[in-house]
N, C-alpha and C positions, 0 to 999 in steps of 0.2 A: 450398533445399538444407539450411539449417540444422536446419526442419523436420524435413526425413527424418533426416537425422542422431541430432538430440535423441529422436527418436522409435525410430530403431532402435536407441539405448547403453540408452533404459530396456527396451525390450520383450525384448529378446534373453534381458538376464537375469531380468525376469521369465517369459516361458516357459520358461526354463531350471527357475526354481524349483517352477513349474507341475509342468512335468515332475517333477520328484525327487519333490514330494508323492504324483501319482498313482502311482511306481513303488512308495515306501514302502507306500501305500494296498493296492494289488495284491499285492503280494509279502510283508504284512505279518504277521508268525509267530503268526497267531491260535492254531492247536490248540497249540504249545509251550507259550505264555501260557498255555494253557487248563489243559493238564498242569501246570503250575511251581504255580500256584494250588493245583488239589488235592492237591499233594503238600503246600503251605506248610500250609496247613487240616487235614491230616490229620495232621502231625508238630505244630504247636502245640494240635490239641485233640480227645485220644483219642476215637476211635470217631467221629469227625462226618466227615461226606460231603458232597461239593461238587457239585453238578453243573450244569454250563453247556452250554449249547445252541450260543449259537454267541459269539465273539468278534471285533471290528474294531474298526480306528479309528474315531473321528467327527469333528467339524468342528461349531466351535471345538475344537482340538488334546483328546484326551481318548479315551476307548473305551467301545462301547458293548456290554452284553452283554445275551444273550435267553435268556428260559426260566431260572431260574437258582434251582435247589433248594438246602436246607443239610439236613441232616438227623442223624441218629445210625445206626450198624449194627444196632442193637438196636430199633430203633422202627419201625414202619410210614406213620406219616405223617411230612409234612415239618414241623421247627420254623421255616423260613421259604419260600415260594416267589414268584417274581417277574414278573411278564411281560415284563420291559426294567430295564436299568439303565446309567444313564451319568454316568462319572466324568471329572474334567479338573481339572487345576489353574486355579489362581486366577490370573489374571494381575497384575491390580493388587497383589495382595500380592505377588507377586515384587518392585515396582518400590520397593515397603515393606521389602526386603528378609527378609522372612517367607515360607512355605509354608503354602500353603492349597491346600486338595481340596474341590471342590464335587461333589453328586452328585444325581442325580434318579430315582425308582424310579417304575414303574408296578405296581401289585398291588392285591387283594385290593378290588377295584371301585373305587380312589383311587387316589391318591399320594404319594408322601414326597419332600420336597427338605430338601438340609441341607446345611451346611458344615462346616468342620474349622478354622481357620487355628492353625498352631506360631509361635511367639513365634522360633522357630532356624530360617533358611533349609534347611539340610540336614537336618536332624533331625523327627524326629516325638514324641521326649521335648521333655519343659519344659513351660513356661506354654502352655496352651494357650485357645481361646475357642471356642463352636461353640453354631449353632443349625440346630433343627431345624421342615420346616412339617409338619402332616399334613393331608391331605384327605379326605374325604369315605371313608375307611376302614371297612368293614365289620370288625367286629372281630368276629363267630363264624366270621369265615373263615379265622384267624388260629393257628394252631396254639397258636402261642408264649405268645396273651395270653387264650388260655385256659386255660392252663394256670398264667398268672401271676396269676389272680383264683382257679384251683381250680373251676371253674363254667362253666358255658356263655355267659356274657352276651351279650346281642346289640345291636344298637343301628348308626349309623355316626359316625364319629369324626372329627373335625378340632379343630386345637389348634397348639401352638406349645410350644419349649422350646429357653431359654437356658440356659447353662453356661459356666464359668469354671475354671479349677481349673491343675493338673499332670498331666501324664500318666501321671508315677511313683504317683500318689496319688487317682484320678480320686472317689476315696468323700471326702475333706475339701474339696470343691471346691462351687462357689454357684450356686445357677440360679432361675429360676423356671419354674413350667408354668402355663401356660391351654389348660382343652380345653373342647368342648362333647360333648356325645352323644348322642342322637335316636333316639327312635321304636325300645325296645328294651327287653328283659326283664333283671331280673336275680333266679334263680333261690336263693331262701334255702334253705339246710341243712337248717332247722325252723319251722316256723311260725310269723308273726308278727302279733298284731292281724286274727288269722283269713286273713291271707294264706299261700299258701305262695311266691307269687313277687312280683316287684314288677315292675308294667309302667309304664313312662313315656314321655313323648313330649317331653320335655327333662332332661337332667343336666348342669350346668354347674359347673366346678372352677377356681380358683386358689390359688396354692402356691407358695412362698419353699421352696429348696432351701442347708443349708447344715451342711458337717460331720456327713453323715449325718442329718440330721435334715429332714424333707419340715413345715413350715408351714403348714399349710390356713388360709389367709383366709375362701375361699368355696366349698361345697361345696351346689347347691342341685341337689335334684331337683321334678320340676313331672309329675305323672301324673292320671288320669282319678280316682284312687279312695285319692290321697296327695300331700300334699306335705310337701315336709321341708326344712332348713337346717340345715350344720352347721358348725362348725370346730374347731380344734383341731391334733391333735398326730399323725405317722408315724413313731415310730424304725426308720429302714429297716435291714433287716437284708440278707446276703448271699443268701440265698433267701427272696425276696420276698414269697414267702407267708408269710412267719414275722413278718416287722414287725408291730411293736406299733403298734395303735390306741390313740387318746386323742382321744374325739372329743366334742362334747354340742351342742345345740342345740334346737330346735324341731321338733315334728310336726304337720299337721292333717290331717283324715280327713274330706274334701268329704261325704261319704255321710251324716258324723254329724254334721252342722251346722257344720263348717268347725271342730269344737271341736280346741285347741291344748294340747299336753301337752309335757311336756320329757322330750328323748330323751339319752339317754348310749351310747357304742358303745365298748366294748374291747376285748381280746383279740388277734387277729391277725388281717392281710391275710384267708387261710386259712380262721379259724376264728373270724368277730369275735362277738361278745357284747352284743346290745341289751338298755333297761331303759328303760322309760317309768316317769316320775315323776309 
């Protein structure tokens, strides 16, 4: 008898809770969210368009969205589009007394996962921490980040990026990146060393981020018909294409006896400026 007892004070209320989940689940105001969103999107950033496919919760607590366009009214393609996305807070930093948002995307033949944690429970200003993963990203499928090299590049991408900073201030704030990128062109303005493109089948980068200033440790690319090293300097500017290069290193040109020259790069993101020495 004790048995049925202990058994029926826990079950009762957990069915009970059961229940509530699934009625929230069903009844849950997906298209309102769905509207609230692009109304917030369209009143904080003139001319840009949201569009989501569909909205629910998911399980661990969070929501998950499909199909999910960002774009401009003046442009014809998307500057982001997504196959899935799904957002949920952090639990263990709740219990840290902090707010954390983890989120996972699927797009553009890869994925991205990242986090957010606020140093303030209820707030989303202050100290904040966040890293991000990438996967196996095709980047000419990318609206955005073709447009943020100025050029078509192509390749796929995976990498990693930490940051540290304020939220009031997110450009004085410290990070590092590591990416790789594979198997892809990157198409030069004007011709170089009788090239007009540069094809490779490795580019591998790391980078100290701090107070606006991008670090370059290592910046190595590996191709059939080039190889190069570089490092040096990025003053990152507010449109991306405009940051100054400061870069120098090594060249060698397998085709011409592996012979090694010294290379200098400046100018802008945009519009960079090479000199072999």
């Amino acid at each position: 008898m004790r048995f049925k007892i202990n058994r029926a004070i826990v079950g009762y209320p957990l069915a009970g809770i059961a229940m509530l989940l699934a009625f929230l689940y069903l009844r849950f105001p997906g298209e309102a969210v769905t509207e609230y969103l692009k109304a917030a999107v369209a009143a904080r950033y003139t001319g840009a368009v949201l569009s989501i496919d569909t909205l629910r919760p998911s399980f661990p607590p969070g929501v998950a969205l499909a199909d999910i366009t960002v774009g401009m009214r003046d442009r014809t393609d998307a500057l982001l589009r997504l196959d899935s996305l799904t957002v949920r807070p952090g639990g263990l930093a709740l219990l840290r007394g902090r707010l954390a948002i983890h989120a996972a995307a699927a797009g553009y033949g890869g994925e991205v996962r990242g986090k957010v944690e606020f140093a303030r429970l209820l707030s989303l200003g202050g100290p904040l921490t966040a890293a991000v993963e990438v996967r196996n990203v095709r980047v000419d499928r990318w609206a955005w980040l073709r447009e943020l090299f100025v050029r078509q590049v192509t390749g796929t991408l995976k990498g990693a990026i930490e940051f540290s900073g304020t939220a009031e201030a997110l450009k004085n704030g410290t990070g590092t990146v590591d990416f790789t990128l594979t198997n892809g062109i990157y198409p030069l303005q004007e011709p170089f060393l009788g090239m007009d493109k540069i094809e490779y089948s490795r580019v591998e980068g790391k980078a100290s981020f701090r107070n606006g200033a991008l670090k370059v440790t290592q910046l190595t690319l590996t191709g059939e018909k080039i190889r190069c090293s570089l490092k040096g300097n990025i003053l990152i500017a507010d449109d991306f294409s405009a940051s100054k290069l400061d870069l120098n290193g090594t060249i060698e040109l397998p085709l011409l006896g592996n012979k090694r020259v010294t290379l200098t790069i400046d100018g802008t993101v945009g519009n960079p400026r090479s000199r072999v020495m």
